[in-house]
C-alpha positions in Angstrom: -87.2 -39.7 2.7 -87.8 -42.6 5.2 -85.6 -46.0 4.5 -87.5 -49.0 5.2 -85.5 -52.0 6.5 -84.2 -54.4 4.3 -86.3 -57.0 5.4 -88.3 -58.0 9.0 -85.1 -60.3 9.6 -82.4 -57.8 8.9 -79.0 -58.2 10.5 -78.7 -54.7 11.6 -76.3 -52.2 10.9 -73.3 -53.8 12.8 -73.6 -57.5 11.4 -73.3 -55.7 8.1 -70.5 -53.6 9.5 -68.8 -57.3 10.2 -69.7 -58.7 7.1 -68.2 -55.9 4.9 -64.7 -55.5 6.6 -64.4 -59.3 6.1 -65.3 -58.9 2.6 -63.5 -56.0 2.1 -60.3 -58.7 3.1 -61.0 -61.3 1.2 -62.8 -60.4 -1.7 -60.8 -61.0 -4.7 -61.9 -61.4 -8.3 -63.4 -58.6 -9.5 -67.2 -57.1 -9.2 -69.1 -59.1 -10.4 -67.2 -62.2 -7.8 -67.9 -59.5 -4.8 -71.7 -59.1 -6.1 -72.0 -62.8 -6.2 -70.6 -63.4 -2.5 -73.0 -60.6 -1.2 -76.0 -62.2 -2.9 -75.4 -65.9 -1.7 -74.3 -64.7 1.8 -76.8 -61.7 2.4 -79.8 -63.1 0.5 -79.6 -66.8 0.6 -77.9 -68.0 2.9 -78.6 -65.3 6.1 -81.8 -63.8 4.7 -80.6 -60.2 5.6 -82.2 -58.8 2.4 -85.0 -59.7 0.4 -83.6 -60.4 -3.0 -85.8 -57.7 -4.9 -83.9 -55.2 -2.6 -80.6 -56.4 -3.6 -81.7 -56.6 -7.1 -82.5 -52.8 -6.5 -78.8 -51.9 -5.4 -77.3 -54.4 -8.4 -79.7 -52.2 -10.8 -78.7 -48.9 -10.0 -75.0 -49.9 -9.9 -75.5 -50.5 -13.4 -77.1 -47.3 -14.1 -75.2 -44.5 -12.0 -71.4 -43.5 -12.5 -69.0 -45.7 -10.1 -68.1 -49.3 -10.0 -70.8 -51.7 -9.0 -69.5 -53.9 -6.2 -69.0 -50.7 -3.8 -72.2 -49.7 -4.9 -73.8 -52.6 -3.8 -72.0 -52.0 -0.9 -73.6 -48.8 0.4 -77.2 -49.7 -0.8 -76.8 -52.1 1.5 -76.0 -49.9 4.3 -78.6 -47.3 2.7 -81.7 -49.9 3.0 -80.5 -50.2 6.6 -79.9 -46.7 8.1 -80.0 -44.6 5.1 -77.2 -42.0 4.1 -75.4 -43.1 7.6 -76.1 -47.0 6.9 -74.2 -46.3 3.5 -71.2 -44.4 4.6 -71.1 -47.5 7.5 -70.8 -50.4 5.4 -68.8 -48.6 2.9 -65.9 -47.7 5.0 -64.9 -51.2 6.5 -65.2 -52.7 2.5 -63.0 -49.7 1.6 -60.6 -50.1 4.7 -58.7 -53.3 4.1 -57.6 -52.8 1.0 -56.6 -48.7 1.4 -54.4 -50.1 4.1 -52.9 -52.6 2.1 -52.4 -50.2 -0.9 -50.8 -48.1 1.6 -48.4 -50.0 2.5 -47.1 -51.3 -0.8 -46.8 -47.8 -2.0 -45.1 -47.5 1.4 -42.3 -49.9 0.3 -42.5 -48.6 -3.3 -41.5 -45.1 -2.5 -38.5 -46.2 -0.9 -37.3 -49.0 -2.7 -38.7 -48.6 -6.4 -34.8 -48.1 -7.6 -34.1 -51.6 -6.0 -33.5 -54.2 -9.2 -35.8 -56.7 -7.5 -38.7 -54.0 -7.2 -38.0 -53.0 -10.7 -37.9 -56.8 -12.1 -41.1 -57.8 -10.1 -43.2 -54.7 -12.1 -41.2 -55.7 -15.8 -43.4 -58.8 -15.5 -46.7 -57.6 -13.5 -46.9 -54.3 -16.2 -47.7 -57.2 -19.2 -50.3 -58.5 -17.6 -52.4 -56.0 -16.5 -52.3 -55.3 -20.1 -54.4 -58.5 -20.9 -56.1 -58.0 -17.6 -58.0 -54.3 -19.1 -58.0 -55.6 -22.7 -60.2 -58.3 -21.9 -62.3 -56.5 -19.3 -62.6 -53.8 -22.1 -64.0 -56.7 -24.6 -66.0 -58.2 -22.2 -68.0 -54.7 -21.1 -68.5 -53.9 -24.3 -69.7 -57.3 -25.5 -72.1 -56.7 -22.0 -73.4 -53.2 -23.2 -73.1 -53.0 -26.5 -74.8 -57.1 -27.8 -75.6 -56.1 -31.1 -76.2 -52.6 -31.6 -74.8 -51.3 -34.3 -74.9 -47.5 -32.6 -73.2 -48.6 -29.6 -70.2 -50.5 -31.4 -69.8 -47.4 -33.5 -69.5 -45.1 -30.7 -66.9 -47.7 -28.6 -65.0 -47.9 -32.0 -64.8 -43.8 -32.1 -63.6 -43.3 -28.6 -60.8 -46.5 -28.6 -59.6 -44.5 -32.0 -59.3 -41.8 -30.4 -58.0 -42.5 -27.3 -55.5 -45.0 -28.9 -54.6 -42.0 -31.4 -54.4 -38.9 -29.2 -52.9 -41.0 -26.7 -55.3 -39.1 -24.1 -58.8 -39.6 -23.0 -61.4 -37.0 -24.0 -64.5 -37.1 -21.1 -67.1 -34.8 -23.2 -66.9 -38.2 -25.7 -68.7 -39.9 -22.9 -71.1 -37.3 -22.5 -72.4 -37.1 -26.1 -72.4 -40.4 -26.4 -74.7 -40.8 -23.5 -76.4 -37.8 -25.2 -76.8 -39.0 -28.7 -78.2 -42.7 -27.8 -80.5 -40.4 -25.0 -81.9 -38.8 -27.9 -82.1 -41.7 -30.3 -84.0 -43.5 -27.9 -86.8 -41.2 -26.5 -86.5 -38.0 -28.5 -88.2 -34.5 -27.1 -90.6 -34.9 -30.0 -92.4 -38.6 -29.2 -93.9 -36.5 -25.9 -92.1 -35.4 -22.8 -89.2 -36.8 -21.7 -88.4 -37.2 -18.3 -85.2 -35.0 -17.7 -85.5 -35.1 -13.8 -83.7 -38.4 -13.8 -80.7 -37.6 -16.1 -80.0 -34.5 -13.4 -77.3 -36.2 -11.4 -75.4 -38.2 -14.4 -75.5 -35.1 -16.7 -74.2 -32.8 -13.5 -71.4 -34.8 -12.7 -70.8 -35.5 -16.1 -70.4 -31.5 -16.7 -68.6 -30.9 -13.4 -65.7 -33.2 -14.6 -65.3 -31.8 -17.9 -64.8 -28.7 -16.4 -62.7 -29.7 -13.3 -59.0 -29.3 -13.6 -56.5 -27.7 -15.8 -53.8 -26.5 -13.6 -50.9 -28.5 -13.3 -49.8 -27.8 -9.5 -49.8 -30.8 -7.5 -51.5 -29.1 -4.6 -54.3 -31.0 -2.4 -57.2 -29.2 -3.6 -56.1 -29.9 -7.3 -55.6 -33.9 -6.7 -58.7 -34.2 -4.7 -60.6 -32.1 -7.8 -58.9 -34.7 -10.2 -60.1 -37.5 -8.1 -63.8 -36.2 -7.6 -63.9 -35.8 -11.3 -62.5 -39.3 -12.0 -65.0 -41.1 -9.9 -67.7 -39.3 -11.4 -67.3 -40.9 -14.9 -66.6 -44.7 -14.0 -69.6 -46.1 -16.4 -69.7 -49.7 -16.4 -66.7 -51.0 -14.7 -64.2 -49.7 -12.2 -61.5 -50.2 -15.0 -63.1 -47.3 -16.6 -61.2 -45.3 -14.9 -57.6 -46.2 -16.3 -57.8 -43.6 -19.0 -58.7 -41.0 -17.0 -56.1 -41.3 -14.5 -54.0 -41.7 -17.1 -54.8 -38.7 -19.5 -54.3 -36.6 -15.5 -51.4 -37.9 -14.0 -49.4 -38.8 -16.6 -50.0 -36.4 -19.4 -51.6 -33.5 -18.0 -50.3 -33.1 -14.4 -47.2 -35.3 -14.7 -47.5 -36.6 -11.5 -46.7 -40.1 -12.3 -44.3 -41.6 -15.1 -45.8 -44.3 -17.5 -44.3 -46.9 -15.5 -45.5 -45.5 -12.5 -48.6 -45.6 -13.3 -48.9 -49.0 -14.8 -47.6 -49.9 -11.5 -50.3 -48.3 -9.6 -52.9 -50.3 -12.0 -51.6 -53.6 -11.5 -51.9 -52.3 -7.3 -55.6 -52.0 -8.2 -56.0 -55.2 -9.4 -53.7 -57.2 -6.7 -55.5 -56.1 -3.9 -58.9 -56.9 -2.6 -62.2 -54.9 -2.6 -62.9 -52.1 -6.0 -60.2 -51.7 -8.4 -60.7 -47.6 -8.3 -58.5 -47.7 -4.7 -55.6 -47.1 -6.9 -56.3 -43.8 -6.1 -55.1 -44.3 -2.9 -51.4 -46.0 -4.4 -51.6 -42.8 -6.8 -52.3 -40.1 -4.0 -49.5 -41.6 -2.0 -47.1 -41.4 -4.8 -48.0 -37.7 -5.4 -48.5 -36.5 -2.0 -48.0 -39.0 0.9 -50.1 -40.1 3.5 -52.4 -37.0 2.8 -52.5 -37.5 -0.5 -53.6 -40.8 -0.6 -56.6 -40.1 1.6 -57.6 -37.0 0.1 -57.4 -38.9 -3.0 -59.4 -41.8 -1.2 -62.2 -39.6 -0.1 -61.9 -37.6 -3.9 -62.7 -40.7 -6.2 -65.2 -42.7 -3.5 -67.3 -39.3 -3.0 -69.1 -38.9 -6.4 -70.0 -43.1 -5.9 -71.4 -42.3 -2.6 -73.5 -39.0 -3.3 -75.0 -41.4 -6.3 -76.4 -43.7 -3.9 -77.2 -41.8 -1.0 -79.2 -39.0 -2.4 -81.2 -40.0 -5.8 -81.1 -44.2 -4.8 -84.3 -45.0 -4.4 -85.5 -42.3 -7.1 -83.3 -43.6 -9.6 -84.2 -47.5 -9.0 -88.1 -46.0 -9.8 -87.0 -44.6 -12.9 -84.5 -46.6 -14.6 -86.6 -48.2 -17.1 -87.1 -44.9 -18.7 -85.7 -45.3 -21.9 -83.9 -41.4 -21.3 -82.4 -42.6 -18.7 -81.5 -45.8 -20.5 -80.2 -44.9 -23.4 -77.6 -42.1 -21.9 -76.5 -44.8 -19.9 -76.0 -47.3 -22.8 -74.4 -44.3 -25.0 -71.4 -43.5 -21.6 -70.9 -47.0 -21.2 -70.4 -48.0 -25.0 -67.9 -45.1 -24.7 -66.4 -46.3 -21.6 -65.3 -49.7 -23.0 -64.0 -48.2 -26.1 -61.5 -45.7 -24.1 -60.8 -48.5 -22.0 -59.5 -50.3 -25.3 -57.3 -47.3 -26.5 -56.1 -46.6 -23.1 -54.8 -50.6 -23.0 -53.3 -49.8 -26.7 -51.5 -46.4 -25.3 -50.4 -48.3 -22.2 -49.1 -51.6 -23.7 -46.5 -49.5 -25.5 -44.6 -48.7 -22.2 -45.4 -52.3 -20.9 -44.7 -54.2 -23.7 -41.0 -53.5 -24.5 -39.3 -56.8 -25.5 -40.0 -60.1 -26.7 -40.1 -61.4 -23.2 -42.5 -58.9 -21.9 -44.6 -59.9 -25.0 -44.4 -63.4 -24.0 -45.9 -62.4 -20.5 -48.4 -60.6 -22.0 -49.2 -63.6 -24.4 -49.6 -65.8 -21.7 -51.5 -63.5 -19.4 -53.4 -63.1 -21.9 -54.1 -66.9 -22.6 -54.7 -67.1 -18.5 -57.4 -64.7 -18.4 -59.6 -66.4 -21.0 -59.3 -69.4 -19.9 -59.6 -68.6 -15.6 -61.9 -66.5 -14.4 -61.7 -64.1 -11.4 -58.3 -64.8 -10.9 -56.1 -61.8 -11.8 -54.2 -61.7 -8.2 -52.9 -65.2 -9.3 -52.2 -63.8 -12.8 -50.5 -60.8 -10.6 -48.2 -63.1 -8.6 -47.3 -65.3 -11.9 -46.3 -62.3 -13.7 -44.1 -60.7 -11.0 -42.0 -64.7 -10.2 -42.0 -64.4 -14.0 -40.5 -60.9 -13.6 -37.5 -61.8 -11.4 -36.7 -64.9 -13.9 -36.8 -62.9 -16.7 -35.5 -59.1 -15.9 -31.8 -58.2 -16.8 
C-alpha cells in the first residue's frame, strides 16, 4: 500500500523523530493533553499535517485496541514512512519514560523495605484510587451518553469484576458482540465483517493466551501481548487485566506491589500502559521489563501499521461501530470494579481514606494534573505513615 506524505510541507521523518522524544519528556497529563499538544504543535502551529490526516490517526485511536495518544503517535510516523515511519516516531515517545520507569523500579527493588519507600507509596496508593475511578466515570460518561444498552453492559462487568475480584476478557468480547449485532444485524443485508477481523482476532487470541503460572519470558511477554490487545478506550483499561495476571493468576506481584506499579504509570510522562515496563522489571529484571515493553506496545503497533488506513475508510460502519461501543462500555465498567477490588488494599485506615478523599476532591476540580496529585500524595505519605 503506498503512504502519501502528510502534507506538501511535511517536516520529515527526523523532525518528527525530534518532536516525539521531546514529547515523550515532557508530556504529562494524560491522552487526551498529549493529543492536544500534537494537534496545536503539528497542525497549527508548524503545518506538518493537514488536520484531516490527524483527525484520521485521532479516529482510529478511538476505534482500534490500544491507548490513543501512542496511537496518534505512530500514525504520525505511518503518514510519513509507513510501517517504518511508525515504529520511528514511536520509539523516542516510548523511550523517555521506559527509562525513567526503569529506574524507579531500579531503586524500588532494592530499597522497597526502607520505611521512607514504604511511607511515600501508603499515600501515593490512595490516590491513584481517585485517579482510575474518575477516569472510569469519565470514559464511560464519553462512550456510553445515554444509552441505556451500554450503561447496562458497564454495570454487568464493574459487578462482576468488583465481585469476582478478577477481570473476565470474553465480557469485552460479547459485549462488543451483542451491541455489533444490535446495531447492524446479518438480517438488514450484509454486514461488512472484513473490518471486525483484526479487533475480533486479537480479541480471541487474548482469551486464549496464558494459563500457566511460570514466570518464564515467553509466558510474561504472552501476558503482555494479550494485555495490550484489549486496551479499549483508555490506557487505564488495562489495570484489571494486569491485575487479574500478576496478582491473582501468576502471582507475580503482591497487591501493593502492583498499586505501586500503577501509580508509576501515572507519574511518569508519555502512555500510562509503560507500567508494563515497572511490572516486567519487578518480575524479571532488565529483560523483563523490555520483553514486557515490546509485549504490551506490539498489539498497538500491528493495529496501526497494517489495517490504518483501511480501518479510517471503514469506521463509520455501524459493525464496526457498535463492537467498538459494546468493548469500550465494558472497558469502563471493569475499570470501575477493578478500582473497587484495588481500593481495599489501598484504602486501609482513616488516614489513607482521607488521602483518598482529597485526591479525590483534586481530580475533579484540576484537570491533567495527576503527577502533582502523585507528588502531594507521597509528602502526604511521609507526614502521615507510622
Amino acid at each position: 500500500m503506498s503512504v502519501p506524505r502528510a502534507s506538501p510541507q511535511a517536516g520529515g521523518l527526523r523532525r518528527l523523530v525530534r518532536y516525539f522524544v521531546g514529547l515523550g519528556t515532557w508530556g504529562f497529563g494524560g491522552p487526551i493533553a498529549t493529543v492536544g499538544y500534537m494537534q496545536r504543535d503539528l497542525v497549527e502551529r508548524r503545518g506538518w499535517l493537514k488536520r484531516d490526516d490527524f483527525l484520521d490517526g485521532v479516529a482510529l485511536g478511538q476505534t482500534m485496541p490500544g491507548p490513543l495518544a501512542a496511537q496518534v503517535v505512530m500514525w504520525c510516523g505511518y503518514l510519513e514512512a509507513g510501517a517504518l515511519g511508525a515504529l520511528a516516531t514511536a520509539l523516542p515517545f516510548i523511550a523517555p519514560s521506559f527509562a525513567l520507569v526503569l529506574a524507579v523500579a531500579f531503586f524500588y527493588v532494592r530499597y522497597q523495605g526502607l520505611e521512607v519507600v514504604q511511607a511515600l507509596f501508603y499515600g501515593i496508593a490512595p490516590a491513584v484510587m481517585a485517579v482510575i475511578a474518575v477516569a472510569a466515570v469519565n470514559l464511560a460518561r464519553l462512550t456510553n451518553e445515554r444509552d441505556i444498552r451500554l450503561w447496562v453492559i458497564s454495570a454487568i462487568t464493574l459487578a462482576v469484576t468488583a465481585l469476582t475480584g478478577t477481570e473476565i476478557a470474553i465480557l469485552f468480547v460479547v459485549a462488543g458482540l451483542v451491541i455489533m449485532l444490535w446495531e447492524a444485524p446479518p438480517f438488514r443485508g450484509k454486514v461488512a465483517n472484513i473490518p471486525l477481523v483484526v479487533p475480533l482476532r486479537l480479541a480471541t487470541a487474548g482469551v486464549l493466551l496464558g494459563g500457566a503460572d511460570s514466570a518464564s519470558l515467553v509466558l510474561l511477554g504472552l501476558f503482555f501481548l494479550k494485555a495490550g490487545a484489549f486496551i479499549f478506550g483508555s490506557g487505564l483499561a488495562i489495570v484489571p487485566f494486569l491485575r487479574e495476571g500478576v496478582v491473582e493468576q501468576h502471582h507475580w506481584l503482591t497487591e501493593r506491589q502492583f498499586l505501586d506499579a500503577v501509580a508509576m504509570g501515572l507519574i511518569t510522562p508519555g502512555p500510562v500502559v509503560i507500567t508494563a515496563a515497572f511490572i516486567g522489571y519487578l518480575v524479571r529484571g532488565l529483560v523483563g521489563a523490555l520483553v514486557a515493553t515490546v509485549a504490551i506496545f506490539l498489539p498497538i503497533y500491528l493495529g496501526v501499521a497494517i489495517p490504518g488506513r483501511w480501518f479510517v475508510r471503514h469506521r463509520a460502519h455501524p459493525a464496526l461501530r457498535g463492537f467498538v461501543k459494546g468493548a469500550t462500555a465494558a472497558a469502563a465498567g471493569a475499570i470501575g470494579g477493578a478500582t473497587i477490588v484495588l481500593t481495599r488494599g489501598a484504602v486501609v485506615d482513616w488516614k489513607t481514606g482521607f488521602i483518598a478523599a482529597v485526591a479525590l476532591a483534586f481530580v475533579l476540580r484540576f484537570k491533567n494534573r495527576e503527577p502533582v496529585l502523585v507528588l502531594l500524595a507521597a509528602a502526604a505519605g511521609l507526614l502521615l505513615h507510622r
